[in-house]
C-alpha positions as CSV (number, residue, x, y, z in Angstrom):
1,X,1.7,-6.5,-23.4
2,X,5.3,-7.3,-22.2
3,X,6.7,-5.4,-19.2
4,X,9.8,-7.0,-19.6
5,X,13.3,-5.2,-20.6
6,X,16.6,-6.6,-21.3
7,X,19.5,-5.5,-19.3
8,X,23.0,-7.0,-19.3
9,X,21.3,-9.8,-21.5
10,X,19.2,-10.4,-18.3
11,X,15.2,-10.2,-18.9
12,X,14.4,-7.9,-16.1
13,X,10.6,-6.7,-14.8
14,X,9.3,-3.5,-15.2
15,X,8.7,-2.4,-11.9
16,X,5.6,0.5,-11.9
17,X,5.2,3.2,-8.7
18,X,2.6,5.4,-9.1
19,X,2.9,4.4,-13.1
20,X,6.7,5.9,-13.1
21,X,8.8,2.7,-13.4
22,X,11.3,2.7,-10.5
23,X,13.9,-0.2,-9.5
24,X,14.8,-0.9,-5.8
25,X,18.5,-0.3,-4.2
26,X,19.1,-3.9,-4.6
27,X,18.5,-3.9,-8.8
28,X,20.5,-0.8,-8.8
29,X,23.5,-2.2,-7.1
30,X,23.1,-5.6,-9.6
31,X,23.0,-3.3,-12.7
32,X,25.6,-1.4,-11.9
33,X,28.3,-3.9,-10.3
34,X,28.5,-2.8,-7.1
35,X,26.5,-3.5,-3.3
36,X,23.7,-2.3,-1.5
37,X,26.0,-1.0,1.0
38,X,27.5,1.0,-1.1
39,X,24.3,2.4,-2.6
40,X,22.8,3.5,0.8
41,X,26.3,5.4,1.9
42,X,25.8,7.2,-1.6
43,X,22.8,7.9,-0.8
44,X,23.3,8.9,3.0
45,X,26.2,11.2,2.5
46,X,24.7,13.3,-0.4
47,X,21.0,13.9,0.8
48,X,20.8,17.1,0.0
49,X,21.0,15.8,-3.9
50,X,18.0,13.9,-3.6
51,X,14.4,14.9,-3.6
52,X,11.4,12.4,-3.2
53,X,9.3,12.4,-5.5
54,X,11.7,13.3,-7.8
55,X,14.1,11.2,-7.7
56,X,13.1,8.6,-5.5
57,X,9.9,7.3,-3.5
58,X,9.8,5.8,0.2
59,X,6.9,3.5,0.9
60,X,6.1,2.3,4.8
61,X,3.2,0.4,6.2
62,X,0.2,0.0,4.2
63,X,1.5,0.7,0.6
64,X,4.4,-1.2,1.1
65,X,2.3,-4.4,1.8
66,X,0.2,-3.8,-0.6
67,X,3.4,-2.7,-3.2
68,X,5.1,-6.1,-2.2
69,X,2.0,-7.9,-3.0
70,X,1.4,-6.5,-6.7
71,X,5.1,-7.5,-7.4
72,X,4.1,-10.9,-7.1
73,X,2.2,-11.2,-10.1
74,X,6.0,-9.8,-11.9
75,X,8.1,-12.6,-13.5
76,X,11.7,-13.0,-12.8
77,X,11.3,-10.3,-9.7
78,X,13.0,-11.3,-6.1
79,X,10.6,-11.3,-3.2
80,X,11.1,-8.4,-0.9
81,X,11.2,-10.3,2.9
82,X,8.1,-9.4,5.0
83,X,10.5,-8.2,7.8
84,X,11.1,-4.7,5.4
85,X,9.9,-1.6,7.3
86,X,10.4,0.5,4.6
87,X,11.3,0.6,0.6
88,X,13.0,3.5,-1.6
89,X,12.3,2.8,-5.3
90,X,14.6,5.1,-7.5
91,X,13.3,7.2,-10.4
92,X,15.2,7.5,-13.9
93,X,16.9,11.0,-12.0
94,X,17.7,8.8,-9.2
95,X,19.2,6.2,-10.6
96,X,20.9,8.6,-13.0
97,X,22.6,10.5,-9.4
98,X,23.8,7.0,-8.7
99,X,25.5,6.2,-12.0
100,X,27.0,10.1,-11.3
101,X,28.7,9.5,-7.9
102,X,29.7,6.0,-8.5
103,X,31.3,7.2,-11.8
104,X,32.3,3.3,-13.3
105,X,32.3,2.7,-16.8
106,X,29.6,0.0,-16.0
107,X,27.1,2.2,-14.2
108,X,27.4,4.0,-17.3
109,X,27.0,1.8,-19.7
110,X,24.1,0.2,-17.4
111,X,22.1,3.6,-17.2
112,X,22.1,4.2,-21.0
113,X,20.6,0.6,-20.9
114,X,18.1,1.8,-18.5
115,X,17.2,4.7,-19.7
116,X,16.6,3.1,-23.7
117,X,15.3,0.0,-22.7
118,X,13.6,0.4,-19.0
119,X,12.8,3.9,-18.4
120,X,11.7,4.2,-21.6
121,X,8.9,2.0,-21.4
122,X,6.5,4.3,-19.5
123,X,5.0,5.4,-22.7
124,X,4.6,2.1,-23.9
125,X,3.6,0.5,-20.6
126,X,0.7,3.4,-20.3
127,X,-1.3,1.8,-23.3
128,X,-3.1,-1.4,-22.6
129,X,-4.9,-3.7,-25.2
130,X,-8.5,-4.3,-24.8
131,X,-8.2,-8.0,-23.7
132,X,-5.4,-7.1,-20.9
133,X,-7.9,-4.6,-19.2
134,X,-11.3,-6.9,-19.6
135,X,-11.3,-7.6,-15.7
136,X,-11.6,-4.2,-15.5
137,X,-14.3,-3.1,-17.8
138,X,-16.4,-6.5,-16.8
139,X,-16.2,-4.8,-12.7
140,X,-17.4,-1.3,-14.5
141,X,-20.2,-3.3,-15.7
142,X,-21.4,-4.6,-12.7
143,X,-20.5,-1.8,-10.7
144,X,-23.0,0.3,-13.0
145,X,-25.8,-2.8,-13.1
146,X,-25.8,-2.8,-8.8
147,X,-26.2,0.6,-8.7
148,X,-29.0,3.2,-9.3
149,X,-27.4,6.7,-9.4
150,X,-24.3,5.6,-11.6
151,X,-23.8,5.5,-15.4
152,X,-21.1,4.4,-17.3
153,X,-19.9,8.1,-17.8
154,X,-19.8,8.5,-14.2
155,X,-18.6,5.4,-13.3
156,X,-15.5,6.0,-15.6
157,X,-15.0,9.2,-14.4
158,X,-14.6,7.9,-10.8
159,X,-11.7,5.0,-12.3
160,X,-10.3,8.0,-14.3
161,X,-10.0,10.7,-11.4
162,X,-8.7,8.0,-9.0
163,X,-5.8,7.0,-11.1
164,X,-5.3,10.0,-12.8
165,X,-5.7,8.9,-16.2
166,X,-7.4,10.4,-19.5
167,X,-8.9,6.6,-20.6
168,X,-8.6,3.5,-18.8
169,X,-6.0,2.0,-21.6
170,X,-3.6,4.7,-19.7
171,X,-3.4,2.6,-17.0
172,X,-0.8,0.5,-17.0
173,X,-1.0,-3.4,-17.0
174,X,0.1,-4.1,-14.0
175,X,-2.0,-1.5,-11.9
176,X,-4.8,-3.1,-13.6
177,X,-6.0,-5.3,-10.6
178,X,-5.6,-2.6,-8.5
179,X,-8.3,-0.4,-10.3
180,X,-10.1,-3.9,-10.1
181,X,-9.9,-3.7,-6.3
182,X,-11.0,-0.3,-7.0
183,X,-14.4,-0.7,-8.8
184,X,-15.4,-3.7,-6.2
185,X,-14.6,-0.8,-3.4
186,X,-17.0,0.8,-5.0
187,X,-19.6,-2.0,-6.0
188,X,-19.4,-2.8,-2.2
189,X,-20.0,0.8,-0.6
190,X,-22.6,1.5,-3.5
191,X,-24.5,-1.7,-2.8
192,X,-24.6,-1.0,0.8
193,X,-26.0,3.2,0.4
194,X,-28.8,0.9,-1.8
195,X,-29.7,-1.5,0.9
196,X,-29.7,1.2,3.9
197,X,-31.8,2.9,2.0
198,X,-34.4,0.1,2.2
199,X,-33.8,-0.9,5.6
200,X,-32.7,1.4,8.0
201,X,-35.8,2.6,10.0
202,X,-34.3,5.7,11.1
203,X,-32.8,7.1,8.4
204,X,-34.5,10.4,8.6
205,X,-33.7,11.3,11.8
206,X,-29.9,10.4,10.8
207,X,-30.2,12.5,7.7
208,X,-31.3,15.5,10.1
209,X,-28.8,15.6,12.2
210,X,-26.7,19.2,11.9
211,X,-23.3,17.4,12.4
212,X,-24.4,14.6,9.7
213,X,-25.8,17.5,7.5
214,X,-22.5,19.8,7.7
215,X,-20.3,16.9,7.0
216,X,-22.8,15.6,3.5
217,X,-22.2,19.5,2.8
218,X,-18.7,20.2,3.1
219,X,-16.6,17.0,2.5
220,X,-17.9,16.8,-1.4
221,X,-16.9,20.9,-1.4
222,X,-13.5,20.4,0.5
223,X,-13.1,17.2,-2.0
224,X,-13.3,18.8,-5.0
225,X,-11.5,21.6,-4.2
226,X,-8.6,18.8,-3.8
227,X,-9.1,17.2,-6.7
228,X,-9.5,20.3,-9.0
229,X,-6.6,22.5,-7.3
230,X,-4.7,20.9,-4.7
231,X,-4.0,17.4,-5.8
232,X,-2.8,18.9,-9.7
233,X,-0.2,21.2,-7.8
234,X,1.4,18.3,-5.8
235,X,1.5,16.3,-9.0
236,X,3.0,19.2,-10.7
237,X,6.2,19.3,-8.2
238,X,6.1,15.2,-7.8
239,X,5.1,15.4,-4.7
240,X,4.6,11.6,-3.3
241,X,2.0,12.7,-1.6
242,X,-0.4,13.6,-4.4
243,X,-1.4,9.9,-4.8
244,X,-2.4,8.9,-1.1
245,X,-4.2,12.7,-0.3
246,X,-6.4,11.7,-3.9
247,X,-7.1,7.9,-2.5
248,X,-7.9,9.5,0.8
249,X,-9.9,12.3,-0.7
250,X,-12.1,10.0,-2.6
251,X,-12.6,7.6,0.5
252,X,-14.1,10.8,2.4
253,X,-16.2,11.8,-0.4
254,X,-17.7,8.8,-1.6
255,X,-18.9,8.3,1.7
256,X,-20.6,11.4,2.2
257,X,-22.2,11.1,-1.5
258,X,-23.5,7.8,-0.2
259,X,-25.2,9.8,2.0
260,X,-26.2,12.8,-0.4
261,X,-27.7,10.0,-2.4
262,X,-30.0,8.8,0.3
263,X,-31.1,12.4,1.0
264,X,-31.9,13.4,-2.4
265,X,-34.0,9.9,-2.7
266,X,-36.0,11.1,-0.1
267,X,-36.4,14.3,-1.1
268,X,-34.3,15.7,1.7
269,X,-33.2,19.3,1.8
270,X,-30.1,20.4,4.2
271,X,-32.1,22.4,6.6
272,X,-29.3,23.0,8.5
273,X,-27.2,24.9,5.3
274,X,-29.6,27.1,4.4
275,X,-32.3,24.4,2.8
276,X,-29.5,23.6,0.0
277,X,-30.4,20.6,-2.7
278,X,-27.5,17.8,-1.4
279,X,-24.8,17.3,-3.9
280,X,-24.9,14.6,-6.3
281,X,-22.0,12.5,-8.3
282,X,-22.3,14.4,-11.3
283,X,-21.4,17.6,-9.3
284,X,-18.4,16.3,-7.8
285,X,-17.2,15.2,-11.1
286,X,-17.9,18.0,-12.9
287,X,-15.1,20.6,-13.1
């Protein structure tokens, strides 16, 4: 599937955030005839106009690496230098404020562009073709064949929560190797609960533990109360937030499962919560 559009006669990458195509200060001061400087003054001087998340993302540290990275799998997309602290990617509303205060019969004419032919494409982008997302489904496979407690429903699910998607041919194209990362996340964290539980001699005693105990109770609770309530309000108000509290909230709870899983394989109990079964996967997924 092409995540190219045609700007100005240019062939120009679609650049995905957070599956909402954005474009960086410097494309918006190419598209619409003007510099970067004068983009950032805009910008500076009328704060109050913009809202992130809603009409633009900043990205620092970690996700910017990792952001800089996935771009260079984009054709006919500039490398960002290594020396940037920090990013702002402009939304359709964003760059629509732009076009606004600059007021040029290019910007104009350059937005409508945008907004038919770049924009635009986040319905089309959002639907992948089988062969385009088979790295994907071949690490689903393996991830259910190295592990004992996962299906394919449930292994799905966990893809489908974390990038907040109905079906996996939702996901667009180029997150694709990220949900690939993903799923080997998973195939190594899985693998690892499945060789503890053959090797560690004191697993028991671990298991026992009241701090250990409170946390294999809780976390899952405290999880899904994230993903069922919490994380669906900040999406709701486009909060840039929403994305790294639902990565981090499903770092915390998959680790705590891991050790739910051991527990329950044992035939554990949480003596410390009142003799409670541990939770297991399909709770946590279920609504």
């Amino acid at each position: 599937m092409s995540n190219i559009a045609q700007i100005n006669d240019t062939k120009i990458s679609i650049v995905n955030f957070k599956s909402v195509p954005v474009v960086t200060t410097a494309m918006l001061a190419d598209f619409y005839g003007t510099d970067t400087d004068n983009i950032k003054q805009n910008y500076s001087r009328n704060k109050e106009r913009f809202v992130e998340g809603k009409h633009f993302f900043k990205i620092i540290g970690e996700e910017l690496k990792k952001f800089v990275g996935d771009l260079k799998s984009l054709a006919n997309f500039p490398a960002i230098s290594n020396k940037t602290r920090s990013l702002i990617l402009w939304t359709e509303r964003g760059a629509a404020r732009h076009a606004k205060m600059l007021d040029t019969d290019q910007a104009w004419e350059v937005f409508e562009q945008l907004e038919d032919c770049y924009f635009v494409r986040k319905e089309i982008l959002a639907k992948t073709h089988k062969s385009e997302r088979e790295p994907l489904t071949n690490a689903v496979n393996l991830l259910v064949a190295k592990t004992k407690h996962l299906n394919y429903s449930d292994a799905y699910k966990l893809v489908h929560q974390r990038f907040n998607v109905q079906h996996i041919d939702e996901i667009p194209y180029d997150v694709i190797p990220v949900a690939v990362e993903y799923v080997h996340h998973l195939i190594a964290m899985y693998s690892r609960a499945e060789k503890y539980k053959e090797t560690e001699p004191h697993i028991h005693t671990v298991l026992r533990d009241k701090d250990v105990q409170f946390l294999m109770w809780y976390v899952p609770i405290l999880g899904k109360f994230i993903k069922n309530e919490i994380y669906p309000a900040l999406t709701a108000i486009q909060s840039s937030y929403a994305g790294r509290l639902s990565g981090l909230t499903s770092e915390a709870v998959c680790h705590a499962n891991a050790l739910n899983r051991k527990a329950i394989g044992y035939g554990l109990t949480l003596e410390h919560v009142g003799n409670k079964s541990p939770h297991d996967i399909e709770w946590y997924l279920a609504h």
